[in-house]
N, C-alpha and C positions, 0 to 999 in steps of 0.2 A: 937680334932684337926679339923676335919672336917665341925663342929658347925662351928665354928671359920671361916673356908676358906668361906663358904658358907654366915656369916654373913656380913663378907668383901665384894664381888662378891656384895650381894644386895645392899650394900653401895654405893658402885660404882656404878651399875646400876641405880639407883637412881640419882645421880648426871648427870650421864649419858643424863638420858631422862629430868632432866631438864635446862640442856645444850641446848638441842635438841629442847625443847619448845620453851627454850626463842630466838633461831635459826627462829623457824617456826615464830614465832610472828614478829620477825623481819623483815625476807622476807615478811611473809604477808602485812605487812604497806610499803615496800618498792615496792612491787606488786601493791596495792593499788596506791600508788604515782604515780606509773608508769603509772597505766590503767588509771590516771586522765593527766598528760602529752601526753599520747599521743592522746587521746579523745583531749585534747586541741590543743594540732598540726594539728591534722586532722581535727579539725574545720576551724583553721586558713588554713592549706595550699587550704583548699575548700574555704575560701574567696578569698585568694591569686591567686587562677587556675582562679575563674571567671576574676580578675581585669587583667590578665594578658593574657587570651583566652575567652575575653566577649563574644564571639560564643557559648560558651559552656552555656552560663546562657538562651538560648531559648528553648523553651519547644521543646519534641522533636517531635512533631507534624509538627512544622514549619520547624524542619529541616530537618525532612522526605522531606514537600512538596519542600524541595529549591534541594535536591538532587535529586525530578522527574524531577524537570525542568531543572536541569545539565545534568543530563544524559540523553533526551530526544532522540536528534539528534543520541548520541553515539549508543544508541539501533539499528541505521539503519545499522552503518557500522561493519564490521568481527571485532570477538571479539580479543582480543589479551593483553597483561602484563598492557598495558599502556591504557587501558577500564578506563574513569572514576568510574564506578564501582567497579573496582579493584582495585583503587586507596585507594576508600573511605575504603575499607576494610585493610588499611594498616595503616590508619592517627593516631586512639587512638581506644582503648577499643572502648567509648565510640560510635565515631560513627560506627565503626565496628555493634557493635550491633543492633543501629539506619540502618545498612544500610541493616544488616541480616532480621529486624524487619519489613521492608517497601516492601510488593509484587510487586508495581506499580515501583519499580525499574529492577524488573524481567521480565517483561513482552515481552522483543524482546529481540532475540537471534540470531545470525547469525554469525554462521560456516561456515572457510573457509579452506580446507582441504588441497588447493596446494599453496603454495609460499603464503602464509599467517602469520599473523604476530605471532603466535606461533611457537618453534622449532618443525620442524616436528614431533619428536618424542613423541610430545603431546598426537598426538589419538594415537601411537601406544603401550601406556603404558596401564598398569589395574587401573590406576589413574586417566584416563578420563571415566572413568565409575563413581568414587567417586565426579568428578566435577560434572557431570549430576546430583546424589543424589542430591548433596547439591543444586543446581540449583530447583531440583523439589520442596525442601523441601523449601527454600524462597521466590517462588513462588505463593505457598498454593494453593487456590481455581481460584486462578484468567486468563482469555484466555492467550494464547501466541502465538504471531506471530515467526515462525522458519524460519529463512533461510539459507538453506544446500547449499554450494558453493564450486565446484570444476569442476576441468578440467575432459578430455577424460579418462587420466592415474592414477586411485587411487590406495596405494597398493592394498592387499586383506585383511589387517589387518584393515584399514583405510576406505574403501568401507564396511567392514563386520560390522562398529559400525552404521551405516544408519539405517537400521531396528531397532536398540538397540535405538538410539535415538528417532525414531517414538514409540517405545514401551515404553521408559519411559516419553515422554511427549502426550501420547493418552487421556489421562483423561483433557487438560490444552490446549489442541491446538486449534486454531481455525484460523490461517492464517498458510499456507504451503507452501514455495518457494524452487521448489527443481531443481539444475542447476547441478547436480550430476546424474554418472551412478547408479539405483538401483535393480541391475540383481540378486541381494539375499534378496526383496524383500519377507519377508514370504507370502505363500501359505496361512495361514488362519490369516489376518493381523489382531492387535485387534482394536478395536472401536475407533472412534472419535465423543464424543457425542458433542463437544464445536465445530467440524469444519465446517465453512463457507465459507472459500474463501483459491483456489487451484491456483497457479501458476506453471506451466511444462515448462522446457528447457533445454531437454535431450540431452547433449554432442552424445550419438553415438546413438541417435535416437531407440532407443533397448526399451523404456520403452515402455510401452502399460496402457491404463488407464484400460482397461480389469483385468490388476494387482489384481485392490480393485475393482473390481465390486463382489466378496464375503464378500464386505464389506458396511453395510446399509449409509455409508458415501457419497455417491453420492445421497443418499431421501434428504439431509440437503443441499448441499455445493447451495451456491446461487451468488457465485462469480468464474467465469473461466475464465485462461488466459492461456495460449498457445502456445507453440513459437516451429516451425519446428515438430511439432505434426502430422504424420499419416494425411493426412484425412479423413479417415473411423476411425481412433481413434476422430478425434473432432466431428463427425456423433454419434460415439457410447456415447460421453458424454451428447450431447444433448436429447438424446434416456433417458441415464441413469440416468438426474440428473431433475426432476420436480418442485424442488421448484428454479432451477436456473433460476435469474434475470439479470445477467451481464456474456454476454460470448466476450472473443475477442481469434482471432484467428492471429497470426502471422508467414509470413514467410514457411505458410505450402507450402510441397514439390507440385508441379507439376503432380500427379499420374493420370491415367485413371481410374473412379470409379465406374468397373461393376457390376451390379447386387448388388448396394446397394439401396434402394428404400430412397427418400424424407424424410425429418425430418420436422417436426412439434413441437411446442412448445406455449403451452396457456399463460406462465408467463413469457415469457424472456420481457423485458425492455427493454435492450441496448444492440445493435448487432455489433462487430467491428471487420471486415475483411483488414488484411493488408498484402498486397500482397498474398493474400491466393484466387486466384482466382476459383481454383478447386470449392471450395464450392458451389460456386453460383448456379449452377446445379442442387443442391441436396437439397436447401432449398425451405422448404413447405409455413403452415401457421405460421403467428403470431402474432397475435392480440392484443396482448397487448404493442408489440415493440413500443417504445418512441424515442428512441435514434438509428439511424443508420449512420454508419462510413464505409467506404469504399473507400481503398485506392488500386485501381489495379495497377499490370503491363501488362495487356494485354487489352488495349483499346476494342480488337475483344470481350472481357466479357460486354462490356457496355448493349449489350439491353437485356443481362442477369439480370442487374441490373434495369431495366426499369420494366422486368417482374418481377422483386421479387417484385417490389414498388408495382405495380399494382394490384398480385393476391395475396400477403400474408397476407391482409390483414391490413397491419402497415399502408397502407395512411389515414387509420379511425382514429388514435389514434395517431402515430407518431408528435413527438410536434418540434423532432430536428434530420435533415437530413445534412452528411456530405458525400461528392461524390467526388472524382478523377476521373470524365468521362464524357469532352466534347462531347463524343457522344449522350449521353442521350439526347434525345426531350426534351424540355421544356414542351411537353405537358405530359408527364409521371408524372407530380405533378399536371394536374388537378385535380385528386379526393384526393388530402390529404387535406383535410378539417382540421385537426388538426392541423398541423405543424405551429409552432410560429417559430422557428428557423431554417435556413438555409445557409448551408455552401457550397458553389460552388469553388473547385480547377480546374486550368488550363484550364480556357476558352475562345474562341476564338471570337473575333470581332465580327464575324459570329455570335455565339452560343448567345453572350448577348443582341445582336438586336433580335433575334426571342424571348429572354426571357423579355426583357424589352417590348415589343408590349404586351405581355400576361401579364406582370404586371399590365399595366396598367387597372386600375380599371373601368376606364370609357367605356369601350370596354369590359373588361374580367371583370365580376363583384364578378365571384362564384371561379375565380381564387385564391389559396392559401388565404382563406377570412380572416383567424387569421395570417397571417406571419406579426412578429415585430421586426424580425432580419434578414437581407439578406448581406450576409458578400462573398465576391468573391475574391480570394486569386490568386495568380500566373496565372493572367489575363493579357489578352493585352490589350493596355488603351483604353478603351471605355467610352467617358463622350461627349453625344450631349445631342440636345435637345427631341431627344425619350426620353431618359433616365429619362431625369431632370423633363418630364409632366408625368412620371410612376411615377415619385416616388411625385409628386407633389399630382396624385390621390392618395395616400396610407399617405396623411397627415393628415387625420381626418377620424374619425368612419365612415361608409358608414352605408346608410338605412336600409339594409340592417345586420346589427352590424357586418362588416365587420371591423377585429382591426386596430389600427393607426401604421404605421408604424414609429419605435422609432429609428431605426440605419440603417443605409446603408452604407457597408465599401465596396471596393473597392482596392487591393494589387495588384500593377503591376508586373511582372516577371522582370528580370534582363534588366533595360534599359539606352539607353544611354541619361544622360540629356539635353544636346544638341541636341539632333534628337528628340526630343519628341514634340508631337502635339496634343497638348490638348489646347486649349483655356477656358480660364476660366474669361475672360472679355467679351463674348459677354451676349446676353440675357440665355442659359445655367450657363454660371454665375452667373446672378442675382439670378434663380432660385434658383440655390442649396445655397447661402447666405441667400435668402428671409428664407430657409425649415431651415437650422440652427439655423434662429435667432430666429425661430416659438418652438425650444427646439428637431429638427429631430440630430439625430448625425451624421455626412456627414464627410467621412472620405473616401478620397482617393488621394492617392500619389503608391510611387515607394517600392515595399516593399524592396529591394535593388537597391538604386543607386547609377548607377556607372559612374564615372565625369571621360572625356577623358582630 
């Protein structure tokens, strides 16, 4: 009997599995079928995507390059939802990954931490740490200019991610704009091997560049800017930073500077003092200076500035001088024999008659001998015939290879045009039409006027 049951049972089983074969064969052709349908749709819907999003059929090189040039501008202002770059990473897959893929879209950053277009609660999450990653990591190798922005009042949760973000973009930074208090600055800050260029404008005036001076980043930074800075802090940058080329100074306080000795500097280039009168006192040699900018509020600093022209040095080299101070002599630029360009603010009647005599080449010969730009802004109108035979001698090379004088502009202060007395039809007119039509650029008028 159990022969029996057992011979049944295989029977069955039998039938069973070739049930089950002819099962699988089936699905199989029908799998088959399938995996050629849909290979077939997916070829079509990819003809159909392009004819319908012909953006998408350019290589993605180009549309890397079309997304640096969209988001160009975007990089300058505070980041927030509506960042064309945030955008892109929302549109498809596709450019999502094009936009993850392209560094040259990462490259400016600027954080704004008060009444910024983020919800507050942005930095105060463990989520804006995971932003930064991602931020580092589509980045790669490439500089990044940072701009940290905020008011006097940050939390201390919000103040405490400052350091956090100079620590994870140390390796990648090389411009720095920091408008933010950073009193939790670490004590041994890490490296900046890519930084070059520092910008400072410390809401409660609390920072100190002494901060990072245990840090080799002042031997590199060759761009300094400065706004309500100490000035024994902008003393101690000049001290501390050697290969710096561009310093300007703004807005520094007022303070009495004792017992700080002279700064000196072999490589600075371009010197720009705005409203920072304190300084002048304090500045040495600099011989390499090219470019000097100086905008006072305190006239009494003028022959302060006569003396830095004279002993520091820069009238050897200096090619472009910009001054706020009718005081200065005219005669304080006889020995800048380099200077090609020159920028005169708010001079007086007075002041461009003694400087037009000394223009003049046929009397003063070794005067300013390369000046090819003499530009006078917020001036009172001065246009005679001194004027028009100075700049008459400065229309062709002198024997001396004294250069040709190419522009002469001339900006009135606020005047009224009806009271104005300038003749420009006698023979001073001829002149300066004769020097124009000869290819001189003569350019003076009202730089505001105002019609009663």
């Amino acid at each position: 009997m159990m022969s029996t049951v057992n011979s049944e049972s295989y029977t069955q089983l039998l039938e069973r599995q070739h049930e089950l074969q002819h099962t699988v064969a089936e699905l199989k052709t029908r799998l088959a079928y399938s995996k050629r349908e849909l290979q077939n749709t997916t070829e079509t819907l990819r003809k159909w995507r392009h004819r319908i999003y012909p953006v998408l059929t350019l290589p993605d090189e180009i549309t890397s390059l079309i997304f640096v040039h969209c988001v160009y501008e975007d990089a300058l202002i505070p980041l927030g939802p509506y960042d064309v770059r945030m955008k892109l990473l929302r549109v498809c897959r596709a450019w999502r990954w094009i936009a993850i893929s392209t560094p040259d879209l990462w490259t400016g950053l600027h954080l704004k931490f008060n009444r910024g277009p983020f919800p507050y609660d942005f930095f105060e999450t463990d989520r804006f740490e995971g932003f930064l990653d991602d931020w580092v990591a589509r980045l790669a190798a490439l500089p990044l200019t940072l701009n940290l922005h905020g008011g006097r009042c940050l939390s201390a949760r919000a103040e405490a991610w400052i350091p956090l973000i100079l620590d994870k973009f140390s390796s990648n930074l090389h411009t720095l704009a920091i408008f933010v208090p950073i009193s939790g600055y670490p004590e041994c800050p890490p490296t900046f091997p890519l930084l070059r260029k520092i910008a400072l404008s410390v809401p409660d005036l609390a920072f100190e560049y002494g901060q990072l001076k245990e840090n080799p980043l002042h031997l590199q930074v060759e761009v300094f800017t400065a706004s309500k800075l100490e000035a024994a802090e902008c003393i101690n940058v000049l001290n501390m930073s050697p290969a710096l080329v561009e310093f300007t100074a703004r807005n520094v306080p007022d303070r009495v500077l004792s017992g700080i000795p002279t700064v000196s500097h072999d490589h600075l280039k371009s010197l720009s003092l705005v409203r920072s009168d304190v300084l002048l006192s304090k500045l040495g040699e600099f011989p390499a200076l090219e470019t000097l900018d100086n905008i006072l509020t305190d006239q009494a600093k003028n022959l302060e500035v006569s003396k830095f022209i004279s002993s520091s040095g820069c009238s050897a080299s200096a090619s472009l001088v910009r001054l706020s101070c009718p005081a200065v002599h005219p005669k304080t630029f006889v020995e800048t024999d380099a200077l090609r360009t020159l920028k005169l603010y708010s001079t007086t009647e007075g002041y461009m008659h003694k400087f037009a005599i000394l223009l003049n080449r046929k009397y003063n010969p070794l005067f300013l001998p390369q000046l090819e730009v003499l530009e006078i802004e917020d001036s009172q109108p001065v246009v005679n015939i001194v004027l028009s035979e100075a700049l008459t001698s400065r229309s062709t090379v002198s024997s001396e290879q004294g250069a040709k004088l190419s522009c002469f502009r001339q900006l009135w202060r606020n005047v009224v045009a009806e009271g104005l007395k300038v003749d420009f039809e006698g023979s001073t007119g001829l002149i300066l039409g004769e020097l124009a039509k000869n290819g001189m650029i003569i350019d003076i008028r009202p730089g505001n006027l105002v019609r009663t």
